[in-house]
C-alpha positions, 0 to 999 in steps of 0.5 A: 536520559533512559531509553525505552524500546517499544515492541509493537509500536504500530499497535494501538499502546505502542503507537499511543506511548511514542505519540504520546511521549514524543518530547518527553524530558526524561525517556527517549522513546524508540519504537519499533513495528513488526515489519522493524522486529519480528518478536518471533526472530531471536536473532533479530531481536538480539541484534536490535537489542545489542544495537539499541542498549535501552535501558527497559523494553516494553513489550505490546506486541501481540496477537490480539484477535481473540476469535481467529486464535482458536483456529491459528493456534500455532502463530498466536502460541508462537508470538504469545507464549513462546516469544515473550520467553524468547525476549526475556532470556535476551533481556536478561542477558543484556541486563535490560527491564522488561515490561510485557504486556498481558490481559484479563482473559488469562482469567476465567470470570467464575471465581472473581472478577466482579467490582465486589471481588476484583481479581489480584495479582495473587489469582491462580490463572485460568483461562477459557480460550487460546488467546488466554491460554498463550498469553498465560504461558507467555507470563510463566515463560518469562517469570521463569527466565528473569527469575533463572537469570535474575533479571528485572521484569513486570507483567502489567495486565490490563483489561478492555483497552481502547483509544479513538486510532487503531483498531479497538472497541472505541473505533468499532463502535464510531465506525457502526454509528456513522453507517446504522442507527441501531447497533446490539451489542452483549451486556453480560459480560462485564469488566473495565473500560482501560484507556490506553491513554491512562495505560500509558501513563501508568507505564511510564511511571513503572519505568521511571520507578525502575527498580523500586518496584519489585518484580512480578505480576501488577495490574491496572486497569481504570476504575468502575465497571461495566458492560459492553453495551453500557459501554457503547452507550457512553461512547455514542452519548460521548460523541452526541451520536443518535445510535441506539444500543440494543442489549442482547446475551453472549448466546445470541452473539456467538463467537468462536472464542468464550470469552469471561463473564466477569474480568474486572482487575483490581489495580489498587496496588500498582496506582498506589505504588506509582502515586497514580491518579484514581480515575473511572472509565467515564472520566477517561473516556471523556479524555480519549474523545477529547485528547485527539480533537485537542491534539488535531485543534493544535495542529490545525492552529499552526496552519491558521498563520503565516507562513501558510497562504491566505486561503489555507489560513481562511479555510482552517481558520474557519473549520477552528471557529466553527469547530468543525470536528469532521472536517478538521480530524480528516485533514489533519488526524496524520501525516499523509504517508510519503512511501516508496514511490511518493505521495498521493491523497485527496487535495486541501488543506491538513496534514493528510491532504496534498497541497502546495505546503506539504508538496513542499516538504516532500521537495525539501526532503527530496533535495536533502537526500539528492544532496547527501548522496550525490557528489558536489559538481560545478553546475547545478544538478537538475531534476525534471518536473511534469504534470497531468491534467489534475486540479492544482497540477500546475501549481504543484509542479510550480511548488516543487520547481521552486523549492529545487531552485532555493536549494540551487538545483536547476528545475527542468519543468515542462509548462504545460501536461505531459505524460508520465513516460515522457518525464521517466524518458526526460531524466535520462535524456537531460541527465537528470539526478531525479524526476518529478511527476505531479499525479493521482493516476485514475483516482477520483477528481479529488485526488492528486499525487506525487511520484518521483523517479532516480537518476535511471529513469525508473521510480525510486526503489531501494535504497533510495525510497526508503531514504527519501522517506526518511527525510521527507519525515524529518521535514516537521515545518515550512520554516525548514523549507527553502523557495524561491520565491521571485517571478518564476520566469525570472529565476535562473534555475528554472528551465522550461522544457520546450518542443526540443523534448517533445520531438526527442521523446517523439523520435524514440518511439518512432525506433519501435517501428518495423512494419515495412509497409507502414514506413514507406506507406502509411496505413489507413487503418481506422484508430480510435483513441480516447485520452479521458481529460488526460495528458494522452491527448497530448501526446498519442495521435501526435504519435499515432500519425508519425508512426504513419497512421492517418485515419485516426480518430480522437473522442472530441468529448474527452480530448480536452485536459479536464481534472473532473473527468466528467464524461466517465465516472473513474478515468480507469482504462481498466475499467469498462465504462472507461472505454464506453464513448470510444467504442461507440465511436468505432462500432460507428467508424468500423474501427480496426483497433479502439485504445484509450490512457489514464490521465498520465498516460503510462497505461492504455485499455484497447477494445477489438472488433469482435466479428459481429459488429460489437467490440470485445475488451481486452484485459492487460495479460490479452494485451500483453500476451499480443505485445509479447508475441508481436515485439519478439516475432519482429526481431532485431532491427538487422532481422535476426532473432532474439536470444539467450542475450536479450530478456523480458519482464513481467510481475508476480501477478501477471500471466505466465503466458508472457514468459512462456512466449518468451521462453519459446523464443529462447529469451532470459524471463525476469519476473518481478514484485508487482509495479513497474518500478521493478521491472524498471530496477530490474533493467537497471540491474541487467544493464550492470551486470556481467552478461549485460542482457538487453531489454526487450519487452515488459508487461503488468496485468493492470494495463502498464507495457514498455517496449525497449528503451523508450522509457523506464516506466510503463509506456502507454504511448509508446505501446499504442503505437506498437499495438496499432501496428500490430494491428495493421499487420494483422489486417494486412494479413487477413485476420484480426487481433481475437483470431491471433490471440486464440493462435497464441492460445493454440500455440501456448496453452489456454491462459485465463485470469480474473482479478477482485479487488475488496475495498476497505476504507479508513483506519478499520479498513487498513486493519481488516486487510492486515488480519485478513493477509495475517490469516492466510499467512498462518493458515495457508489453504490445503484445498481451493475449489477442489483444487489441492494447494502444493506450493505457498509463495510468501515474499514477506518472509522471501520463502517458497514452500513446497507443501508437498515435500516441506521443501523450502527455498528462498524468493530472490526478490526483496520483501513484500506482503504478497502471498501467493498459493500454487495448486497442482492443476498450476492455477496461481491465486495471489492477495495482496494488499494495493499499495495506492488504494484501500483495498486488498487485490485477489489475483487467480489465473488458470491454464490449460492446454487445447486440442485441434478439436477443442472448442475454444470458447467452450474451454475458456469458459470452463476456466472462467467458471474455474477462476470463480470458484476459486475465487469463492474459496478464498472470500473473494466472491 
């Protein structure tokens, strides 16, 4: 059986001929997607290549953004021009064909283009724009190599491509439907429609034909021609959506690009060549329409019988009668990703939803993996199970005690919610192989999750998360799935965690005490906690009160565990109006400190008096800064200091304050990609190494702190504790938590952040954010506000460029799409796209030094008006 190498598998063709073609009789498909192959690395490609061996590489990855080309003339000639040339030498070394990918705007729409005078094969190129341009000199750069080296090669132009995934025409246009009733869109550019479903037959066939088709230029397109906006028109009239389609000239939707009047490519010779069946852009639009809501009709069917439950069964079975099309393209359009912590999305029945049977199959994959990296013992390997306050919590974690138990791995599950700290502290305690917590953290009541932790205690990192996930995709059916199925009290490898755990886990926390006063005194300082429905209630004023703390105070109205989380409208400490209820309570209480967790309990928000009356909130880097400081000045429990022996942690986006308290101390800093399961490998890593550095602190900007040892995740009840201490010790003293943090301030530099976070929802969503990241990428800023950029951190390709002396040096941390650029006043402004959330994540932080004299409040809000300007210049604001 050939084989058949796809570059740009995560573009909309790539992505169509691997879905398409998955059980093809006669090609093995691979593909592989820019993160697997930058077409830009020769070396890479020859190492894939030489792996690999296929017999035919076709090339679809490209940069396709017609606009931003003009601007980022530098990537777009790197991947378009110079790569294609790159590709073909190696191709031709290794006697592999080649189809590369090109299109119509190498022409200029003046000489030809119209249904009467398509253009040819034979047509000079002449393009209008650098999109154009590059993909011209990509064709010359390969026809040169295969004809140097005497290789096979085809250049299969196309034009106008689109499919109902991914980000084209098609999609745009649905996507404006479903929010305006009038859309405008040009009409006097005129060309062909080319389903990439009809692309990729055509291509299919080229490669079955091999070498019977000679060398060179071919093209295909669907046949007829049309306008933009008679396109919009077709697809709305496809799709029996009431939008109207107002036609207006290229002139009154200026672009940066110029794009070709006319493009129509006469693809005759190529369909008759390939016996290729004679079809209109009509007809293949009707194909494209209907080929996903068939391919999802068919998914959907298989979860309408055994052994899917009965109201799974009812629920689908029902949206297939009724063909509800929405409902059934939203559950079932895609496999819910299972990345590199786990799984998370909203709950119901499909492939793109969290529900006992897809809850199921992340557990058998989990169990393949444990089982092929893990050494047989005699006794059963166990794994820890907890959950939160969620819909469907307990019946997810009874799911996966289940399937651990088919697979005879004894499941330590705890009956009733938990935190996520205490499941992370669980693993290690028991000897666990791996842990399991059944959570959405503060996503909307909707939404449930899936979060696994290793053997260390910490979340699942590299190689394990990538291994899993490997796995997890292996699992295609319920039938592969072992469970055991009898009373679930009855079976012997499953074990419920009692109050032994909960005391153990209790006692830990209880170490982190050095207040002298509060052990032998107790303290009667006025705590309010809020635990927002979630497991904090459990667990903090159980704490609280052990620590020794006795006036303490709980909002009745958000005590009890409740999935709707009906008091606020996101369970956010992060966000304000999380805390709203709570800080009424203290303002009524005259409290010392107000705290409140998510509903798994591995971050807290505080809110502190502000001196007249009110409350102030703290962000995460306030509350890490007062931590640090706090947990370091207290020293070892023997009284000595802390030294080059001992280390903290923080991320890429958290403030540089914390490791310049630390560093004054005279503690190691690591500083890790952002999510605490970094911080918690780098423990790990430390705890292995030669020097053996101990642990003391750790802090995220989005509210996650752990102090030493009592978990290896963020610690929500744990930094509770210890922040009331804090507290405590200040009001013993005199002052108050604002008052020591501007000492901090004082003593450390005037440090400031501000975080935006722009969501964007669904596929075209996850697109915008793509190009977005590409954009700053290939065009890094030279100026921000006033500000000139010296340094560009890019942790994808591990690269810090010093933009001043274009010195280049590598980042010691693994991969990730994060930029993050460095002006010379030392502000940090860093994007990311959220690995949970659709949104992309804009970081700023600013410093500055104080004067004895200075006026404080003035000076932060010299750097507040700092941060939004800063965060303008980047589109952030």
């Amino acid at each position: 059986m050939k084989k058949v190498l796809v570059m740009g598998s995560s573009g909309q063709l790539g992505n169509c001929l691997l879905r398409r073609f998955a059980m093809d009789a006669d090609l093995h498909w691979v593909g592989f997607t820019r993160k697997d192959l930058d077409v830009c690395d020769a070396y890479r490609i020859q190492e894939v290549l030489s792996a690999e061996r296929p017999d035919c590489v076709i090339n679809a990855a490209a940069y396709t953004d017609v606009d931003q080309a003009e601007s980022d003339q530098k990537m777009v000639w790197e991947v378009n021009a110079v790569a294609p040339g790159v590709i073909a030498r190696i191709c031709c070394e290794l006697d592999i064909a080649l189809v590369h990918l090109s299109t119509d705007y190498v022409f200029n729409g003046k000489e030809g283009g119209t249904e009467e005078r398509p253009y040819l094969e034979s047509d000079t190129v002449n393009p209008l724009g650098v999109y154009g341009e590059s993909k011209a000199e990509g064709e010359r750069a390969i026809a040169a190599e295969m004809i140097k080296g005497g290789g096979r090669y085809h250049i299969v132009r196309t034009s106008w491509l689109y499919d109902n995934v991914g980000h084209n025409f098609f999609t745009t246009m649905v996507k404006l439907g479903q929010e305006r009733s009038e859309i405008k869109v040009v009409y006097d550019q005129r060309g062909t429609p080319t389903y990439v479903g009809s692309l990729s037959e055509a291509l299919r066939k080229l490669v079955l034909k091999g070498g019977d088709v000679k060398s060179g230029v071919l093209h295909f397109s669907d046949e007829g021609v049309t306008c933009w906006a008679s396109f919009a028109r077709a697809i709305f009239e496809e799709l029996d959506m009431d939008v109207q389609v107002v036609g207006i000239t290229t002139s009154e939707y200026p672009t940066r690009a110029v794009r070709p009047a006319n493009s129509h490519l006469g693809g005759t010779h190529l369909r008759t060549l390939l016996n290729l069946e004679k079809r209109t852009w009509k007809e293949s639009l009707k194909m494209c329409v209907g080929s996903e809501l068939e391919r999802v009709r068919r998914k959907a069917e298989v979860w309408s019988h055994a052994p899917y439950d009965k109201e799974t069964r009812k629920t689908v079975g029902m949206w297939l009668l009724e063909n509800k099309e929405d409902l059934l393209i939203e559950a079932f359009h895609k496999d819910i990703a299972f990345g590199t912590g786990g799984m998370r999305g909203i709950c119901g029945p499909g492939t793109n939803r969290i529900n006992a049977a897809v809850i199921s199959g992340a557990t058998q994959g989990l169990v393949n993996y444990i089982k092929k990296t893990t050494p047989h013992t005699s006794t059963p390997l166990k794994v820890a199970i907890a959950f939160d306050c969620r819909h469907q919590s307990y019946e997810f974690a009874e799911v996966t005690a289940r399937v651990l138990s088919g697979n005879g791995i004894q499941a330590l599950l705890y009956p009733e919610l938990r935190p996520t700290p205490q499941l992370s502290w669980t693993v290690r305690h028991l000897g666990c192989v791996a842990g399991v917590v059944v959570t959405a953290s503060h996503n909307p009541p909707e939404y449930n999750g899936y979060k696994v932790y290793w053997d260390d205690g910490g979340q699942i990192v590299s190689p394990h998360d990538s291994a899993i996930i490997e796995e997890v995709r292996k699992i295609k059916s319920l039938s592969e799935v072992k469970v055991a199925s009898g009373e679930i009290a009855s079976e012997d490898l499953i074990t419920f965690l009692g109050p032994e755990e909960d005391e153990g886990y209790l006692n830990a926390i209880l170490k982190l005490r050095r207040s002298v006063s509060l052990k032998e005194n107790s303290s009667e300082s006025c705590l309010v906690f809020t635990g927002l429905h979630g497991a904090g209630s459990v667990s903090v004023p159980p704490a609280l009160r052990a620590f020794g703390f006795s006036n303490v105070h709980e909002v009745t109205s958000q005590s009890l565990p409740d999935g709707n989380f009906p008091t606020v409208s996101s369970p956010n400490p992060e966000e304000g109006q999380a805390l709203a209820e709570a800080i009424s309570l203290g303002e009524k209480l005259g409290a010392t400190l107000v705290m409140g967790t998510d509903p798994d309990a591995d971050r807290v928000g505080i809110a502190v008096p502000n001196g007249e009356g009110g409350f102030q909130l703290l962000n995460g880097n306030e509350t890490g800064a007062l931590l640090f400081d706090y947990v370091i000045r207290c020293g070892r429990d023997n009284g000595e200091a802390y030294d080059a022996s001992d280390f903290v942690a923080s991320t890429v986006v958290t403030s540089p304050l914390l490791a310049v308290i630390a560093e004054s101390y005279g503690l190691g800093v690591r500083t890790t990609l952002t999510g605490f399961k970094h911080i918690a490998a780098a423990i790990a890593e430390e705890e292995k190494g030669m020097n053996g550095r101990n642990f003391i602190v750790g802090a995220e900007e989005s509210y996650g702190y752990l102090i030493k040892n009592t978990a290896r995740d963020k610690d929500a009840i744990a930094a509770c504790c210890v922040l009331s201490e804090l507290a405590h010790s200040l009001e013993e003293n005199g002052t108050t938590m604002l008052a020591h943090l501007e000492h901090i301030h004082r003593t450390y530099g005037l440090y400031q952040e501000g975080l935006v976070s722009i969501v964007k929802m669904g596929r075209e969503g996850a697109h915008e954010i793509s190009e977005l990241i590409s954009r700053f990428r290939s065009s890094p800023p030279r100026m921000l506000a006033g500000e000139k950029v010296i340094g560009l951190l890019d942790f994808k390709t591990q690269k810090n460029h010093n933009l001043i002396s274009s010195e280049v040096n590598n980042i010691p941390l693994p991969k990730s799409n994060v930029l993050q650029f460095v002006t010379e006043k030392g502000s940090l402004i860093t994007v990311r796209p959220s690995g949970t959330e659709p949104k992309i994540k804009f970081y700023v932080s600013v410093n500055t030094t104080l004067q004895v004299t200075d006026d404080y409040l003035e000076k932060k809000s010299e750097l507040t008006n700092q941060i939004t300007a800063l965060f303008r210049a980047v589109g952030a604001a």
